[in-house]
C-alpha positions in Angstrom: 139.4 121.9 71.5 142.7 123.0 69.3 145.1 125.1 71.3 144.3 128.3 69.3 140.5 127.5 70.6 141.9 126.8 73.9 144.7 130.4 74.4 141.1 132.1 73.0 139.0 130.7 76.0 141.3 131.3 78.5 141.9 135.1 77.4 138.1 136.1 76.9 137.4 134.3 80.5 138.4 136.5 83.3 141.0 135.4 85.9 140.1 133.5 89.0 141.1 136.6 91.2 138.9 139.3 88.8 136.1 136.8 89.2 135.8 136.8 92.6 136.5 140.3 92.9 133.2 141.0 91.1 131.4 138.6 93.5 132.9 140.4 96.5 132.4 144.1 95.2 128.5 142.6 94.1 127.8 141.3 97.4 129.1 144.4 99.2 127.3 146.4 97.0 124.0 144.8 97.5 124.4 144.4 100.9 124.7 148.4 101.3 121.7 148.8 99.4 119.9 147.7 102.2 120.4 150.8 103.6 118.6 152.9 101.2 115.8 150.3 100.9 114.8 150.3 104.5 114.8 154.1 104.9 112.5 154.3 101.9 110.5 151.7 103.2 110.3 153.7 106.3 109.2 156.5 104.2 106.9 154.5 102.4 105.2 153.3 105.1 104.4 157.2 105.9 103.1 157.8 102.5 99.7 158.1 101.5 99.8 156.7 97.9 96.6 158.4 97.1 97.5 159.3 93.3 97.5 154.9 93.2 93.5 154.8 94.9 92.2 157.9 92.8 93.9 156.3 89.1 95.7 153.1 90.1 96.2 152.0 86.0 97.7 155.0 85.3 99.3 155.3 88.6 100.7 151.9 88.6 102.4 152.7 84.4 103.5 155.8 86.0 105.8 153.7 88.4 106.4 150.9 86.2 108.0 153.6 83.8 109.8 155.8 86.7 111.0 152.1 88.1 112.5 151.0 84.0 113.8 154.4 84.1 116.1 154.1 86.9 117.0 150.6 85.9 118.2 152.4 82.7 120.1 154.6 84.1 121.7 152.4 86.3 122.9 150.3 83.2 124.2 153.5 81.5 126.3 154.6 84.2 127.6 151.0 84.9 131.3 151.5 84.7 131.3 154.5 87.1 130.5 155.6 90.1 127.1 157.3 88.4 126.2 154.0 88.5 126.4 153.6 92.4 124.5 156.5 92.9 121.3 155.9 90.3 121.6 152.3 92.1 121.1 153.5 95.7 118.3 155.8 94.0 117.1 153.2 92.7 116.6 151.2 96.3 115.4 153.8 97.9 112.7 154.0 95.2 111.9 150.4 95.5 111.7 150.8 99.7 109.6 153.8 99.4 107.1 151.4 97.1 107.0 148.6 99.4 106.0 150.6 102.8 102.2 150.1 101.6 102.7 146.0 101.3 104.7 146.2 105.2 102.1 148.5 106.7 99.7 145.9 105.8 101.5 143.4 107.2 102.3 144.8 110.5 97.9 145.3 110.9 97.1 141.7 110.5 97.7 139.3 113.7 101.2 138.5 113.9 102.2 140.6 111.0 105.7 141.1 112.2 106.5 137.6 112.4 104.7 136.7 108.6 107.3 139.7 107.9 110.0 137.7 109.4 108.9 134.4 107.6 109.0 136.2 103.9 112.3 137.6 104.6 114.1 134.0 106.1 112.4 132.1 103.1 113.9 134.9 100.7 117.4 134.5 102.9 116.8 130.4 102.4 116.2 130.8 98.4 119.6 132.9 97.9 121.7 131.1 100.1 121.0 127.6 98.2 120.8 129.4 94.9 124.4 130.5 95.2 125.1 127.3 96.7 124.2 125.6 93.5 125.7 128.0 91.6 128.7 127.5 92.7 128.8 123.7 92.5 128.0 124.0 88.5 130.8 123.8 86.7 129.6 125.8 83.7 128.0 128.4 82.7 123.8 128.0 82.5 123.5 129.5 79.3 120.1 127.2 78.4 118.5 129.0 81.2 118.7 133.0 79.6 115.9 131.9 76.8 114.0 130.5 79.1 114.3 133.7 81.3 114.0 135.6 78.6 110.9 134.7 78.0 109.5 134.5 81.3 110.0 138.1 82.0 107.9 138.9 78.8 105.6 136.4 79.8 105.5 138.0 83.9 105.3 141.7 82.0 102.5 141.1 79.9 100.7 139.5 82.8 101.3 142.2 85.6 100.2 144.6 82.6 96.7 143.0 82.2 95.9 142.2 85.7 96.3 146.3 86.4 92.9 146.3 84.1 91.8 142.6 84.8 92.2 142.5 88.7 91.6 139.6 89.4 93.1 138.4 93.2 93.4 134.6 91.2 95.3 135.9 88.6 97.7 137.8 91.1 98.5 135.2 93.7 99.7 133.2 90.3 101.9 136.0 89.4 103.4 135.9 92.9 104.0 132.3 92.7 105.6 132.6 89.0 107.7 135.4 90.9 109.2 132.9 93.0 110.3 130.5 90.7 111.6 133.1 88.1 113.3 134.9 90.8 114.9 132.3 92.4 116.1 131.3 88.3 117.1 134.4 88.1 119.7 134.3 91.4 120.7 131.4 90.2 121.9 132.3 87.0 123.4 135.7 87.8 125.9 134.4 90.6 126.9 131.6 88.4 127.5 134.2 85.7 129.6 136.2 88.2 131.3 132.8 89.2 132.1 131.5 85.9 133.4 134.7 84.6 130.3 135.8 82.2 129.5 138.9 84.0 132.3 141.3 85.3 130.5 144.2 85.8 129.3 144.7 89.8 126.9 147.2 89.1 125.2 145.7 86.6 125.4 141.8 88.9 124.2 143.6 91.9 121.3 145.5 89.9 119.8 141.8 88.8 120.3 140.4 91.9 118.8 143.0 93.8 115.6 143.0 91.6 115.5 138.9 92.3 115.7 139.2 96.2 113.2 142.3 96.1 110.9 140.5 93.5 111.2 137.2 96.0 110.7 139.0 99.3 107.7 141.1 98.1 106.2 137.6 96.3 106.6 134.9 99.1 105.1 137.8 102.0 101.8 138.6 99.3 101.5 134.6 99.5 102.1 134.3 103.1 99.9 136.9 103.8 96.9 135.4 101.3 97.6 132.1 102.8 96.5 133.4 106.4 93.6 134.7 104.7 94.8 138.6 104.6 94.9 138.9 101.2 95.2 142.5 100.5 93.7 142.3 97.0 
């Protein structure tokens, strides 16, 4: 690399100190929207979901689109505080829709403590996924393709087991959750780390999604596993 090459690297990679600014204000970020994810789960839990049991296909696009439309607006509103506030809207969405999958849990024998497994695995997966990420000492740029098209690939499948239904078909889903969410961590915190995100609304909205994704996957298998599928 030339020096012209080399002045051009150093001034389109942010500094050390921005860098881990964006980790910290991501991590705080993500952290608080825990809040607003376990008081919609709360509500959740209280909710009936009826609209789901009477036209689940259309119920379920209904979501899907109300969920992209958030995630939109989050993305929009990135570099201001708009941002912040579709995020925690966002959360609070995404609590509210897993109160069904925890009220489950909590009938089936020992269902707080499969609760408590799904969430330590989830803890285990991000804690070694940053781990890595950090060790890497560049960027994992052959890994957006290949996420890429594994969220194409998770779409279209999601979208034709609402018609197919099959409980098969679903648990694979799960278990292609895990692995792509996992990825997923992976690759955004080393993004953050290596300077090729610098945006803590947009980090924390991806990683968010991951853990979420993760946690929801790893209980659905726990749970099938002790032979309480819910499907």
């Amino acid at each position: 690399m030339n020096n012209y090459q080399y002045n051009a690297y150093q001034m389109a990679v942010p500094s050390p100190e921005i860098r881990q600014q964006v980790l910290r204000s991501t991590y705080l970020l993500l952290a608080l929207s825990m809040i607003p994810t376990a008081i919609g789960a709360l509500v959740g839990m209280n909710l009936s979901f009826h609209f789901l049991a009477a036209s689940p296909i259309m119920g379920t696009l209904l979501l899907i689109g109300g969920m992209y439309f958030m995630m939109y607006m989050v993305e929009r509103n990135k570099n201001s505080f708009a941002g912040v506030v579709w995020l925690m809207a966002f959360t609070f969405l995404m609590g509210a829709l897993l109160g069904p999958l925890l009220s489950f849990a909590l009938r089936v024998p020992n269902g707080h403590s499969l609760i408590l497994l799904a969430a330590i695995l989830t803890s285990a997966v991000f804690f070694a996924m940053t781990a890595i990420a950090f060790t890497v000492k560049k960027e994992m740029n052959f890994l957006s393709s290949f996420l890429s098209i594994g969220a194409v690939v998770l779409f279209i499948a999601i979208i034709a087991n609402i018609f197919l239904r099959m409980p098969g078909l679903y648990l694979m889903i799960c278990g292609a959750f895990v692995i792509f969410s996992s990825l997923m961590i992976l690759w955004q915190v080393n993004q953050i780390v290596r300077g090729g995100e610098t945006n803590y609304i947009s980090a924390t909205l991806s990683i968010y999604i991951s853990l979420y994704n993760l946690f929801t996957s790893l209980l659905q298998i726990i749970l099938a596993f002790t032979g309480n599928d819910r499907r």
